[in-house]
PAPAVO-54201 format. One line per field, with one value per residue (C-alpha): residue number from 1; residue in three letters; x, y, z. Coordinates in Angstrom, 2 decimals. Example, Ala and Ser with C-alpha at 12.3 -4.5 7.8 and 13.67 -1.06 7.14 Angstrom:
residues 2
resi	c(1 / 2)
resn	c(ALA / SER)
u	c(12.30 / 13.67)
v	c(-4.50 / -1.06)
w	c(7.80 / 7.14)
end
This chain:
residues 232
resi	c(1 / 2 / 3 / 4 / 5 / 6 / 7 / 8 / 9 / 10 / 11 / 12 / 13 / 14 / 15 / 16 / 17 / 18 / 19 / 20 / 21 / 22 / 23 / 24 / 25 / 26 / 27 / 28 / 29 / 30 / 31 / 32 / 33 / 34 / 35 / 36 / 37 / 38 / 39 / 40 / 41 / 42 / 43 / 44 / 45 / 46 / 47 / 48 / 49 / 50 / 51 / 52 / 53 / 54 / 55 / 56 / 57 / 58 / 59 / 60 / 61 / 62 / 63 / 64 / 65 / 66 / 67 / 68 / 69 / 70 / 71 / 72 / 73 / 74 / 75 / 76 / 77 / 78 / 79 / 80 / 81 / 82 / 83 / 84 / 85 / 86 / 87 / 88 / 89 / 90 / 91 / 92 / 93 / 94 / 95 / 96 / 97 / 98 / 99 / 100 / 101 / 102 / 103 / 104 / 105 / 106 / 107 / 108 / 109 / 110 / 111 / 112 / 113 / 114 / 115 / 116 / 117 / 118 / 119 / 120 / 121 / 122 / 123 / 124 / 125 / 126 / 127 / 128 / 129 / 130 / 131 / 132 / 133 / 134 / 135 / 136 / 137 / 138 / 139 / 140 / 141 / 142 / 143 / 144 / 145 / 146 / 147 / 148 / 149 / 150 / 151 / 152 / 153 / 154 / 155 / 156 / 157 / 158 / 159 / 160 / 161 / 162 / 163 / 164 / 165 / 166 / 167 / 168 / 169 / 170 / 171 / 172 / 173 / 174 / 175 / 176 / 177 / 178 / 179 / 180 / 181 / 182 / 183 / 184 / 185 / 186 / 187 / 188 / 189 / 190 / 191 / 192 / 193 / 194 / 195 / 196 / 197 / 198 / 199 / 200 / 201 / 202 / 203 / 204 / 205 / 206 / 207 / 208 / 209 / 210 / 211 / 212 / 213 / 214 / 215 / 216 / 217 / 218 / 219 / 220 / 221 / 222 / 223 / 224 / 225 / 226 / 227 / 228 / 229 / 230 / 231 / 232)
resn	c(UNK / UNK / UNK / UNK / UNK / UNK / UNK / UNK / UNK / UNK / UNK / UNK / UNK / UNK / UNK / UNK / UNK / UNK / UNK / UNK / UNK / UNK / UNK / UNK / UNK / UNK / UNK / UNK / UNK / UNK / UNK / UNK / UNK / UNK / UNK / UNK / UNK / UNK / UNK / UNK / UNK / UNK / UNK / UNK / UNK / UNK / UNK / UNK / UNK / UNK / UNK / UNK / UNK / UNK / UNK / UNK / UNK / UNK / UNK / UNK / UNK / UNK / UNK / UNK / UNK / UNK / UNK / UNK / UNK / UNK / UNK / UNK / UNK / UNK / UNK / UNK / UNK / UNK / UNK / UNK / UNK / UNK / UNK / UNK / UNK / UNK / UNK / UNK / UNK / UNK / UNK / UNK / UNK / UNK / UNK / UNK / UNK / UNK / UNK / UNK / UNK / UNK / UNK / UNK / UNK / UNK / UNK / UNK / UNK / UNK / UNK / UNK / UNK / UNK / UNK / UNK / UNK / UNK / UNK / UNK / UNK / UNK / UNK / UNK / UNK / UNK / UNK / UNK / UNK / UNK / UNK / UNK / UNK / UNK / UNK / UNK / UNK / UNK / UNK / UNK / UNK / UNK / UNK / UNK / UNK / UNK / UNK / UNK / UNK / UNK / UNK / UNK / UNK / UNK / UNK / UNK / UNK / UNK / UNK / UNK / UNK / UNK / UNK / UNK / UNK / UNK / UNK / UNK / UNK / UNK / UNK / UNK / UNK / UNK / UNK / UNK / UNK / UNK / UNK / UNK / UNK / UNK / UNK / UNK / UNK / UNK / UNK / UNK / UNK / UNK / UNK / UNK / UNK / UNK / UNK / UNK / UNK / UNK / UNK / UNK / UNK / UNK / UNK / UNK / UNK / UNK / UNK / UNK / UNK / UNK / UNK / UNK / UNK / UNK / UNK / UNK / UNK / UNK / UNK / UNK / UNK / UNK / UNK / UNK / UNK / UNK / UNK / UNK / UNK / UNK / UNK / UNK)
u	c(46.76 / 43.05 / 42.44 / 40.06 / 38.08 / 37.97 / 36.97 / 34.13 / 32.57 / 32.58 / 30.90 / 28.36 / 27.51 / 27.03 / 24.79 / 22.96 / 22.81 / 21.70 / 19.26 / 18.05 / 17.52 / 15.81 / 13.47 / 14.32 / 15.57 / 19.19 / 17.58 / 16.66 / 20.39 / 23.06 / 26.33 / 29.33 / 33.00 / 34.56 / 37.83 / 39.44 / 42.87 / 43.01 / 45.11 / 43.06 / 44.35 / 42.80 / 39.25 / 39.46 / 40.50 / 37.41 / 35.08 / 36.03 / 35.15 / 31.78 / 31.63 / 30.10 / 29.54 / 32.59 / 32.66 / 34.94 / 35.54 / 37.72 / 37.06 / 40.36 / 40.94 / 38.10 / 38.57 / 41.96 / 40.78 / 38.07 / 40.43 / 42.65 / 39.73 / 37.58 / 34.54 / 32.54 / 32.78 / 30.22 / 31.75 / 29.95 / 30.75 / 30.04 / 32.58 / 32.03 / 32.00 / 33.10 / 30.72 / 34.23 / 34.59 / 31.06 / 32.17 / 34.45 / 31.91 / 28.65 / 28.31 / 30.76 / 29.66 / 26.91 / 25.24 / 26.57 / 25.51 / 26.70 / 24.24 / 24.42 / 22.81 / 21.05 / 24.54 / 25.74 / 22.54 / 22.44 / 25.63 / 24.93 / 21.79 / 23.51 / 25.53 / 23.28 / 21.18 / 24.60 / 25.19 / 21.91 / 21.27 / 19.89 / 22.15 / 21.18 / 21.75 / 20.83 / 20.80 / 23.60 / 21.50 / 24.16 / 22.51 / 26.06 / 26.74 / 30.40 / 31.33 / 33.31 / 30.46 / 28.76 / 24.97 / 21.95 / 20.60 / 17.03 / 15.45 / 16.59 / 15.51 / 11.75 / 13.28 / 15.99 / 13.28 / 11.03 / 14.13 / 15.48 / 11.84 / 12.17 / 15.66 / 14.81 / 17.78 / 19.06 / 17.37 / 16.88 / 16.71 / 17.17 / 18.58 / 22.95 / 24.12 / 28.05 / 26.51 / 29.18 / 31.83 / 31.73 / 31.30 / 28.18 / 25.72 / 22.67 / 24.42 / 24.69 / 21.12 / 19.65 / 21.31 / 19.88 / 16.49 / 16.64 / 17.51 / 14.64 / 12.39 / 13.24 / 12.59 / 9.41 / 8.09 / 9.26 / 8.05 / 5.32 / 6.69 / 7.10 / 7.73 / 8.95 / 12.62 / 12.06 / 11.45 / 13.00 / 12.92 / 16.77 / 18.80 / 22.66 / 23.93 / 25.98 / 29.89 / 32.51 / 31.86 / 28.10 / 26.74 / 24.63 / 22.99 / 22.35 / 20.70 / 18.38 / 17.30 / 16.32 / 19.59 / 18.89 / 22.72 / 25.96 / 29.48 / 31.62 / 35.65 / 37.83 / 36.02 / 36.64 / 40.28 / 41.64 / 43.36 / 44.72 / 47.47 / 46.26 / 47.03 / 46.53)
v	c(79.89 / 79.79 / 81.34 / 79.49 / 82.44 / 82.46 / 78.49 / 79.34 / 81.71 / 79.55 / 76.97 / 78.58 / 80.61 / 76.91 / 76.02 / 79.33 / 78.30 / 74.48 / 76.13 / 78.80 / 75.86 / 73.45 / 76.02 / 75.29 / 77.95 / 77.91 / 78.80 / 74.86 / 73.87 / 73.59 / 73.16 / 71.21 / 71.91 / 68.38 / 69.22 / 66.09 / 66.27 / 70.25 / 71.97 / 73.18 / 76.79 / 76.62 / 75.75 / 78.39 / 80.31 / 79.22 / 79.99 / 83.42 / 83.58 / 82.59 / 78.94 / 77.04 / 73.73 / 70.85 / 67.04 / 64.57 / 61.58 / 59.54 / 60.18 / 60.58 / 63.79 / 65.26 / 64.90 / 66.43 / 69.69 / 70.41 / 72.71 / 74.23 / 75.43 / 78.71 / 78.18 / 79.43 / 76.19 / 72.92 / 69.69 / 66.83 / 62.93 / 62.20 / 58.81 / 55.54 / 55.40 / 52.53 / 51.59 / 52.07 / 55.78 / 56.66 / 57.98 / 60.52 / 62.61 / 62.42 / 66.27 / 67.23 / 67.26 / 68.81 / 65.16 / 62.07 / 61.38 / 57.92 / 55.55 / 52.75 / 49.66 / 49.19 / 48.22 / 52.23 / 53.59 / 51.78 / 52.75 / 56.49 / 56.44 / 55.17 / 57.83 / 59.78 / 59.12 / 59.11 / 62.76 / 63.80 / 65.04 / 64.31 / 63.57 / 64.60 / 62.15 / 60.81 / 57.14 / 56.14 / 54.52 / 52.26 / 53.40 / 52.62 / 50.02 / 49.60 / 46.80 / 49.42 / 51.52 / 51.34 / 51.79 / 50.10 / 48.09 / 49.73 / 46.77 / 47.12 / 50.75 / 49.54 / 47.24 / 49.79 / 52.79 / 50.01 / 49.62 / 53.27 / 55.01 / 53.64 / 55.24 / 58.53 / 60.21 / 60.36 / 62.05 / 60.86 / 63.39 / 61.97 / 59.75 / 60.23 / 58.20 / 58.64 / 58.10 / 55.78 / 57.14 / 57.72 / 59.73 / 57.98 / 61.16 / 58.03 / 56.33 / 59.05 / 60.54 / 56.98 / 56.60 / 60.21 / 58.98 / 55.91 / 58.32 / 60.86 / 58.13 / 56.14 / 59.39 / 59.65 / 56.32 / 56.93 / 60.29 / 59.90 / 57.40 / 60.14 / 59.58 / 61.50 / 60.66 / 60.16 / 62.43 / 61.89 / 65.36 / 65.77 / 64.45 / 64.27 / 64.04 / 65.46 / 65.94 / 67.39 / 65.48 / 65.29 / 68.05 / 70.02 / 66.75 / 66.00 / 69.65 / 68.73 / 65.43 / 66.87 / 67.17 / 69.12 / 68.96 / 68.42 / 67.45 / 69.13 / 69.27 / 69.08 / 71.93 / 73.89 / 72.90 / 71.15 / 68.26 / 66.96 / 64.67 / 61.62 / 60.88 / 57.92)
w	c(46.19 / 46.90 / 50.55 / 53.17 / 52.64 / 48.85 / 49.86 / 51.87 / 50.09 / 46.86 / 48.91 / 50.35 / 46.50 / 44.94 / 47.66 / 47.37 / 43.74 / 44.16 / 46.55 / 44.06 / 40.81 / 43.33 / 44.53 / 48.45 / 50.51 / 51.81 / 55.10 / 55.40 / 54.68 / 57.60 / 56.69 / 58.36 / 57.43 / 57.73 / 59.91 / 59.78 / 59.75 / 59.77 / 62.74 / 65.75 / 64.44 / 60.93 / 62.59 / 64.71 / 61.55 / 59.77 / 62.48 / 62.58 / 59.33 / 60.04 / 59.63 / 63.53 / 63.04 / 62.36 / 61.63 / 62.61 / 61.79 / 64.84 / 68.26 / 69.44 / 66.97 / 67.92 / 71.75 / 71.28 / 69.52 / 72.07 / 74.08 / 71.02 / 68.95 / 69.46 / 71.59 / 69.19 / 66.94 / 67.56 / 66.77 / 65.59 / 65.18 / 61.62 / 61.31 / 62.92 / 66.36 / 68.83 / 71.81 / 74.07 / 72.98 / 73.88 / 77.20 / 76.02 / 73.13 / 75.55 / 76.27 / 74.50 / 71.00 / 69.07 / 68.00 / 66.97 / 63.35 / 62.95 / 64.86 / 63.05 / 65.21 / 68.76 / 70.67 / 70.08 / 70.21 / 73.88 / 74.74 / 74.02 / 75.53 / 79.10 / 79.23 / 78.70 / 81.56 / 83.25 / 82.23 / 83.05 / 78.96 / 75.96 / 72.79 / 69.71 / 66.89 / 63.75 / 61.95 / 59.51 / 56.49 / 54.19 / 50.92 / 48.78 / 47.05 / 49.10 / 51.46 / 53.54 / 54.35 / 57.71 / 58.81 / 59.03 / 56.07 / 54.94 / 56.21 / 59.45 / 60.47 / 61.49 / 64.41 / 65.34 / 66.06 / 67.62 / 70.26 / 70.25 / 71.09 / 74.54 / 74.90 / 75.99 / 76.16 / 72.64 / 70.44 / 67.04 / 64.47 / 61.05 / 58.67 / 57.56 / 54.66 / 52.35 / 49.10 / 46.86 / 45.74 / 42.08 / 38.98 / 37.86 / 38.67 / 38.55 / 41.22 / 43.74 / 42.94 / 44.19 / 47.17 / 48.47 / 46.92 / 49.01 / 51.93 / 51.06 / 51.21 / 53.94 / 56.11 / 54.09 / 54.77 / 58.49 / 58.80 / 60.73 / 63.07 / 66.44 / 69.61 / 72.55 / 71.16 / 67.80 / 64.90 / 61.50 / 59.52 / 59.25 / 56.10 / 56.36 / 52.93 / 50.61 / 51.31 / 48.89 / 45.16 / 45.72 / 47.53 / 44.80 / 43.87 / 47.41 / 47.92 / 44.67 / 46.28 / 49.89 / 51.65 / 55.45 / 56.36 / 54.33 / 55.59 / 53.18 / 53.65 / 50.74 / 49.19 / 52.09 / 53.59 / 50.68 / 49.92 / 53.56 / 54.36 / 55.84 / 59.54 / 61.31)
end
């Protein structure tokens, strides 16, 4: 049986190597080990071995790791997130990566102020061609950052998308390239809250293409913890 080490490593050496072909350096590239569904004990296990930063995907699983897992890891919100379980990640998580509309950008941003902090967060693009995806429509993100600039406490780093899932290699290369250039196009649209130079893309199927098309983060868990049972 493949160790979590043996896991890791072969990760990180076919990033180094999408890196290397791309010509981008790995330096640019942050990675987060999707925990969800892995035991508080086999994060802490995997952030011994080197690995900070975790996503999950459901609020309540995250909030009940906080006190089982090493200090040393971050956590981060990478699934959809209700307006109602705000309350509970705001200063407690590394950002929220799943903004996907003003009503949880508001919510955030109120308890925020509330907390006395700024969140760090980034915009959930739908880019796939999947009814069951969530984020904003690429139409949509000019009014959103046109309402979010004036909400000063969150600050809004990038651009997240979960490219469709499928084999067809085309598919998945255009919904990074409608990522890539959404940020592009938006790129010089700064404010005191507001500056789009992060790209969260890329998880277990996809992540060497999404490193060739300008990927900044990817959310990577299979690859890393295996096949998981699923809990609801």
């Amino acid at each position: 049986m493949i160790s979590l080490r043996e896991n890791i490593d072969l990760v990180q050496s076919r990033i180094e190597n999408a890196c290397r072909k791309s010509g981008r350096n790995v330096n640019e590239i942050k990675l987060i080990a999707v925990s969800k569904n892995v035991p508080a004990e086999i994060i802490s296990e995997a952030a011994a071995l080197g690995l900070k930063d975790f996503g999950e995907n459901k609020a309540q699983e995250l909030m009940s790791k906080l006190d089982k897992v090493t200090k040393d890891a971050r956590f981060h919100m990478i699934g959809h997130l209700q307006t109602n379980k705000v309350k509970y990640l705001v200063g407690k998580v590394e950002s929220i990566q799943s903004i996907d509309g003003v009503k949880l950008a508001k919510e955030i941003n109120k308890r925020a102020v509330y907390n006395n902090l700024t969140v760090n967060t980034l915009i959930q693009i739908h880019t796939a061609k999947e009814e069951t995806k969530f984020g904003l429509d690429e139409n949509e993100l000019e009014d959103f950052l046109t309402n979010a600039c004036e909400m000063n406490n969150i600050s809004l780093n990038g651009l997240m998308t979960i490219g469709t899932f499928t084999d067809d290699e085309k598919e998945i290369r255009r919904c990074f390239t409608v990522l890539r250039n959404l940020r592009d196009k938006f790129s010089a649209y700064k404010t005191e809250n507001v500056n789009l130079k992060e790209l969260s893309m890329g998880m277990t199927n996809d992540y060497q293409i999404a490193i060739e098309e300008g990927a900044t983060i990817l959310r990577i868990g299979t690859a890393i913890f295996g096949t998981r049972s699923i809990v609801n």
